[in-house]
Structures are given as C-alpha cells and as structure tokens.
C-alpha positions in Angstrom: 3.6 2.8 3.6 1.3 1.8 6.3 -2.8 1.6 6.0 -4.3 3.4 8.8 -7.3 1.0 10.0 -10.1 2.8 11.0 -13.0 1.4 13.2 -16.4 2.6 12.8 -19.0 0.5 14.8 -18.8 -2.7 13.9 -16.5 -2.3 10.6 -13.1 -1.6 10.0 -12.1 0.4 7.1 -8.9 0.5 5.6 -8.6 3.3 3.1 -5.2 2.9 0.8 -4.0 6.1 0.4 -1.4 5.6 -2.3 0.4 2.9 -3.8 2.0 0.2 -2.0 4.4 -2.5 -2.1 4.0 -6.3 -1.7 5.4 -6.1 1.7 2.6 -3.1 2.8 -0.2 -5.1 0.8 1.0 -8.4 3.4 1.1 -5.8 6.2 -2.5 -4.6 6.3 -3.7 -8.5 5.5 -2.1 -9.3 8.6 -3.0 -6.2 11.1 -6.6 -6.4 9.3 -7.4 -10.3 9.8 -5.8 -9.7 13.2 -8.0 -6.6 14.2 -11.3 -8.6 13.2 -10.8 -10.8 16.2 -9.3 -8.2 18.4 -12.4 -5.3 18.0 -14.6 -8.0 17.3 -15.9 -6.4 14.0 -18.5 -7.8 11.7 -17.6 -6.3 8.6 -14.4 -4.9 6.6 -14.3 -2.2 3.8 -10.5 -1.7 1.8 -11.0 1.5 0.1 -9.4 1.2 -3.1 -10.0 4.4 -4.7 -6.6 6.2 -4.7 -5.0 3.3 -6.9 -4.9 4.0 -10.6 -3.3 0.1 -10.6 -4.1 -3.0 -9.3 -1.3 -5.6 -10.2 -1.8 -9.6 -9.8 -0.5 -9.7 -6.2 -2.4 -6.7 -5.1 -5.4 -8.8 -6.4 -4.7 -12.2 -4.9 -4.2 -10.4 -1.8 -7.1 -8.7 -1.5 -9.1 -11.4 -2.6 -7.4 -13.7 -0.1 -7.6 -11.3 3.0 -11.7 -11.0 2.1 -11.8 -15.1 2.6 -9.1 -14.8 6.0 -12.0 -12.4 7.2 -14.7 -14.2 6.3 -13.2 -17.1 8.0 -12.8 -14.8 11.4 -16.5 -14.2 10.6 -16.6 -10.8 9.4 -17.4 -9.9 5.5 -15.0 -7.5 3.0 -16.1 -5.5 0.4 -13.6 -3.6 -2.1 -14.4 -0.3 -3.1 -13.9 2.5 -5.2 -12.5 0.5 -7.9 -11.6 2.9 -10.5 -12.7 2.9 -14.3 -9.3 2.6 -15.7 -8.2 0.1 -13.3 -11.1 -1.9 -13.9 -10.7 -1.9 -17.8 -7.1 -3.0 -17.2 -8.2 -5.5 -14.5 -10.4 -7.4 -17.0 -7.9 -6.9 -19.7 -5.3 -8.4 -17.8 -7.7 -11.7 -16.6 -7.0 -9.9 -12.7 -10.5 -10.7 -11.2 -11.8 -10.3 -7.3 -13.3 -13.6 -8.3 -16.9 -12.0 -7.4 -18.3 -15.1 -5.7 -15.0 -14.3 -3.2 -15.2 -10.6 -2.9 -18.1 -8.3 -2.9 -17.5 -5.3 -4.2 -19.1 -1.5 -4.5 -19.0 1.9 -6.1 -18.0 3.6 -3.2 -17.9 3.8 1.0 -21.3 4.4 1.2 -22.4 1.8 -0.8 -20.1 -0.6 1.0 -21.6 0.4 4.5 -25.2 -0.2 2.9 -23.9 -3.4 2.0 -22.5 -4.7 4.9 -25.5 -3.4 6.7 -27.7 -5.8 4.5 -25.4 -8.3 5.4 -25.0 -8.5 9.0 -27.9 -6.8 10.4 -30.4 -8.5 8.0 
C-alpha cells in the first residue's frame, strides 16, 4: 500500500493509513527523503496513529529515514504513537532511539514542534 505524502508549507506529512509491508515501509523512505530535496521542505511528520504494531524493521526504518532527512536538512517527528504499541515497543527493546527521532502526541503537536524548530 502506498503512503500518500502530503505537503503543507514547508512540511511533508506522511500519514500511514494501515499496515504495511517491508517493501511499502522502503517505499515511502525513498519517495520521502527524495521529496525533501525536491519541494525543498524543512520539516517531516510520519503519522503513525493507525498502526496498532510497530515491528523491529518498521522501527529501524523510521528511525533511519528521520537521520536520511535530517541529513537533506529537514527534521522528522513520529507521531501518534499508540498506547498499546508503545507498551509493546518498550517491552520488545524496539526504541526511536529518542536522541534520533523526536516524537509527539499527535499532528498538532508535531507542527508545534517543527515550528520551534525551524522557525526559532
């Protein structure tokens, strides 16, 4: 299944909509890292909230595509992290690695994130 990537000002979001395999979580790594250079955006949200499970690759992915982005000069924050997937996260030793990837409750907390963080 393919994230939809949506540009708003200087961010992209990508809101995953339902689960998805290895090959989709590669897919939106690449078409996100590439549309950071392309629309020239400053920030990155991956909207998380529809995933009731984050497996190991889903987490090295997103962790890695948050320092690919940060590398093309834009920050990524993760949100909408679920309760349940969070308890199973820590349970299973899966972290974002928090100096890596910032994180928040929700989009609008993201956006007032990466408005702190690249208009500041």
């Amino acid at each position: 299944m393919r994230v939809p990537i949506l540009k708003q000002g200087d961010y992209l979001i990508a809101p995953i909509q339902s689960a998805l395999s290895d090959a989709d979580f590669l897919r939106m790594q690449n078409e996100l890292v590439d549309q950071v250079g392309k629309l020239r955006s400053r920030g990155v949200i991956v909207d998380v909230t529809a995933l009731d499970v984050m497996d190991s690759f889903a987490t090295r992915t997103l962790r890695s595509t948050a320092l690919m982005t940060r590398l093309r000069g834009a920050e990524t924050v993760i949100v909408g992290v679920q309760p349940e997937v969070a308890f199973s996260m820590v349970q299973l030793g899966l972290t974002l690695r928090m100096e890596d990837v910032e994180t928040a409750l929700d989009l609008d907390e993201g956006l007032a994130f990466l408005d702190r963080q690249t208009k500041g």
